[in-house]
C-alpha positions, 0 to 999 in steps of 0.5 A: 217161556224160557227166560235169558238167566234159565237158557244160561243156567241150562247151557252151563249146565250142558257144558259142564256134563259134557266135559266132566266125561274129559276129567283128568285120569288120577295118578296110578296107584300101584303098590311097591313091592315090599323092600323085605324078605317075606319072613324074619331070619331064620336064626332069630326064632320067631316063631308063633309064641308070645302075644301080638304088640299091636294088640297089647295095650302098653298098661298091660305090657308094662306092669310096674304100678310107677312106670304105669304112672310116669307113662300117664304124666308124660303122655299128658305132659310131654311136649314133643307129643304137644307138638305133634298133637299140635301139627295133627289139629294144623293138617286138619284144619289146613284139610277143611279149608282146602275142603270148603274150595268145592263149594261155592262161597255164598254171600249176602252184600249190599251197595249204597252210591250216589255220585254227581255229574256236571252239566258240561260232562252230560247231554242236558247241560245241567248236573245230575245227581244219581244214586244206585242201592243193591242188596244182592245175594250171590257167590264169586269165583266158584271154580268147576272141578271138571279135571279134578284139580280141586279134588286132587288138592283136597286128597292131598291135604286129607293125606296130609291129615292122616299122616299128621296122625299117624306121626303123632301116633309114631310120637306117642309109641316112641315116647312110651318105649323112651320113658319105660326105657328111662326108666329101667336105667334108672332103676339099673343105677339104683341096683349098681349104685347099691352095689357099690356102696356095699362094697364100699363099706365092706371096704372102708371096714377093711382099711379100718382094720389094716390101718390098726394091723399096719399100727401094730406091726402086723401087716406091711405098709405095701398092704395097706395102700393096697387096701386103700387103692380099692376103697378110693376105686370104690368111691370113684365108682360110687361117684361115677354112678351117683352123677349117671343116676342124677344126670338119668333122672334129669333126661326122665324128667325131661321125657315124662314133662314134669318133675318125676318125684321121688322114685322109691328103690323096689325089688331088683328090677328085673324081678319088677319088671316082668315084661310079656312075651312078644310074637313078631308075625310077618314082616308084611305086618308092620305095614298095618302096626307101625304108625310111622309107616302108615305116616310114610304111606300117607305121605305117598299117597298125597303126593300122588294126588298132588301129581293129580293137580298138576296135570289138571293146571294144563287144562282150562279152569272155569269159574262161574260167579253169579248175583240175584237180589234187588236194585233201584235209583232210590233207596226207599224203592229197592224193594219195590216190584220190578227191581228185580236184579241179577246178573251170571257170568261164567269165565274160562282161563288158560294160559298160553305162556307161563315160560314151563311154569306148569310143567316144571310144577307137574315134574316137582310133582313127579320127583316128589312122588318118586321121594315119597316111594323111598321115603316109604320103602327106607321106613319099612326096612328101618322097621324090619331092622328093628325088629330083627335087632330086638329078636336077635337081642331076645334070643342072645342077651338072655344066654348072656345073662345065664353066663353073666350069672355064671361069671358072677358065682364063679368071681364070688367063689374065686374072692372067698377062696383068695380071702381063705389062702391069704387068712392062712398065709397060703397066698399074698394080698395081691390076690385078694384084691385082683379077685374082689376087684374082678366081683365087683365087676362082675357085678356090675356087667351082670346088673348091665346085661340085665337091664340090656335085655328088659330094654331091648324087650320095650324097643321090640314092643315099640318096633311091632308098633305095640298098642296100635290096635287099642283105642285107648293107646292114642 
């Protein structure tokens, strides 16, 4: 025989069967239209030569043994990434409990009363004193997703999730590419602050000697503030640098998180650094690579689902809550037979007016959706950009570079020449100076341009989302 709590169970069991054929359809999920040409500009050379950066794990992009270990610290230290890390384990845990709202809450609760009625307000005339003891165990409230809604919450907090990790991914790649960078400027100082104070000494030995000559009589008091005017240019260069190399030092030791240490002067960086040559791809493939376009994918696809939600808030909402246990009068027969108890209530809501509540939250839905499109196309011509900058920067710094070296042996020449003429009284000091001033220069802008290549090289590594594919990376 059927008892009234099993007929219940069963109609609520029909009920929810039958309307789950009624659930909310899910938002369309059509994908955008790439916001980029469908390959690199034809002037950039990117062609198939090089190995991919996804797949190029950053110890094995970056050989330099000191870089390797600033890289290690800072990714242990750094705390930009502790953050990111931070909010990726919040968006996880934030998932877990949107989650945990599919399933019913059970619980075990007990319930011990005894109350006092007086006579005048009962039949009998006289107080009664009379108790009620429960033990029941049950859940509440437990809400049937027949439109979805609970589901599309649980979608969107999930890609919340994943894009949490993804940005936390896009934090470390761009922490790597900001230390190895760093560090580059640091060493290119290290090379112009060398530079410098060769050329400081060679000309404080030059105003010792026009001092001595000026002395005797044998050269003019015009020569030797001549003399003088470069060595107070060098000294001002030399300053110039040593606060742009300690003011470097600082921002690395900000980027690795921890004091850096002594960083010992090697070979000419760019001789140290010997960077791997990258291959591009397709443009399509930083949708795969870039992790902050996989972040800004996420980001979409939860908006559609929060779009999900919304719709579903036009829909009844039905809960069930339900107790089964024991009761009785007395506490020493709570357990006895025939205390049995239960009790099941299912309950059905919608709102009749809420003055637009809910369609207002499905528009904010819509909008928000709609910002996450652009959000998404915006990061991958941000991405497309980059790239092109790199390659263009590949292809034009190294020509740069040969002139620089040009210029360089060309100013080197043009002093020695001067320095000959004015030895044997062909030519006035004047071209001397015009002259070592220039190499110097010169120097300098070949020491920059170089360290502009090496530095466009890691930006590249970072724009084709290098080391995303290793395991190890993150």
């Amino acid at each position: 025989m059927t008892t009234a709590p099993s007929r219940l169970v069963l109609a609520a069991t029909i009920a929810t069967l039958a309307l789950a054929g009624c659930a909310v359809p899910e938002p369309s999920r059509e994908a955008a239209a790439l916001p980029t040409p469908a390959d690199w500009p034809a002037h950039l050379e990117a062609g198939p030569r090089g190995v991919a950066a996804a797949g190029l794990p950053w110890r094995a992009y970056f050989t330099d043994a000191l870089l390797q270990q600033l890289i290690a610290t800072a990714l242990e230290h750094n705390r930009d990434l502790r953050i990111a890390a931070l909010r990726t384990d919040e968006a996880r845990a934030a998932f877990q409990i949107q989650r945990s709202e599919q399933f019913p809450a059970v619980g075990l609760g007990g319930q011990a009363a005894r109350a006092r009625v007086p006579g005048d307000l009962n039949l009998t005339g006289r107080p009664v004193v009379s108790g009620e003891y429960r033990a029941e165990v049950g859940f509440s409230s437990w809400e049937l997703d027949l439109w979805g809604r609970v589901r599309s919450l649980k979608d969107a907090a999930l890609q919340a999730w994943l894009a949490s990790d993804a940005g936390r991914q896009a934090v470390q790649t761009a922490l790597i590419a900001q230390v190895a960078d760093g560090y580059l400027g640091l060493r290119e100082l290290d090379e112009r602050v060398a530079i410098a104070r060769d050329t400081l000494a060679t000309r404080q030995e030059s105003y010792r000697i026009f001092s001595r000559r000026e002395a005797v009589g044998a050269s003019s008091r015009l020569q030797l503030v001549q003399v003088q005017t470069l060595l107070t240019q060098a000294q001002a260069l030399l300053s110039q640098l040593e606060l742009a190399r300690a003011r470097q030092l600082h921002a690395l030791a900000q980027l690795v998180g921890a004091a850096p240490g002594p960083l010992p002067a090697a070979a000419p960086f760019d001789d140290a650094l010997v960077l791997a040559d990258l291959q591009p791809g397709l443009p399509s493939d930083l949708l795969t690579t870039r992790p902050d376009i996989i972040a800004a994918e996420r980001q979409l696809a939860g908006a559609r689902a929060s779009i999900g939600a919304a719709r579903a808030a036009f829909f009844p909402r039905i809960a069930l809550t339900a107790r089964w246990g024991t009761a009785s009068a007395e506490l020493d027969g709570l357990f006895d037979g025939g205390s049995r108890a239960w009790a099941f209530m299912p309950t059905i809501s919608l709102p009749l007016f809420d003055g637009g509540r809910r369609r207002a939250n499905l528009e904010l839905s819509e909008v928000r959706r709609d910002l996450a499109v652009a959000q998404y196309e915006k990061t991958i011509q941000t991405a497309f950009r980059e790239v092109a900058d790199g390659l263009a920067a590949r292809r034009w710094l190294s020509e740069q570079i040969e002139v620089q070296r040009v210029a360089v042996d060309a100013q080197a020449e043009r002093a020695r020449l001067a320095q000959l003429r004015y030895d044997n009284g062909s030519a006035a000091y004047l071209e001397v100076l015009d002259a070592q001033r220039d190499l110097l220069a010169a120097r300098q802008q070949w020491v920059q341009a170089r360290r502009a290549l090496l530095s466009s090289q890691v930006g590249l590594y970072a724009a084709l989302g290098g080391g995303a594919a290793d395991p190890a990376a993150f």
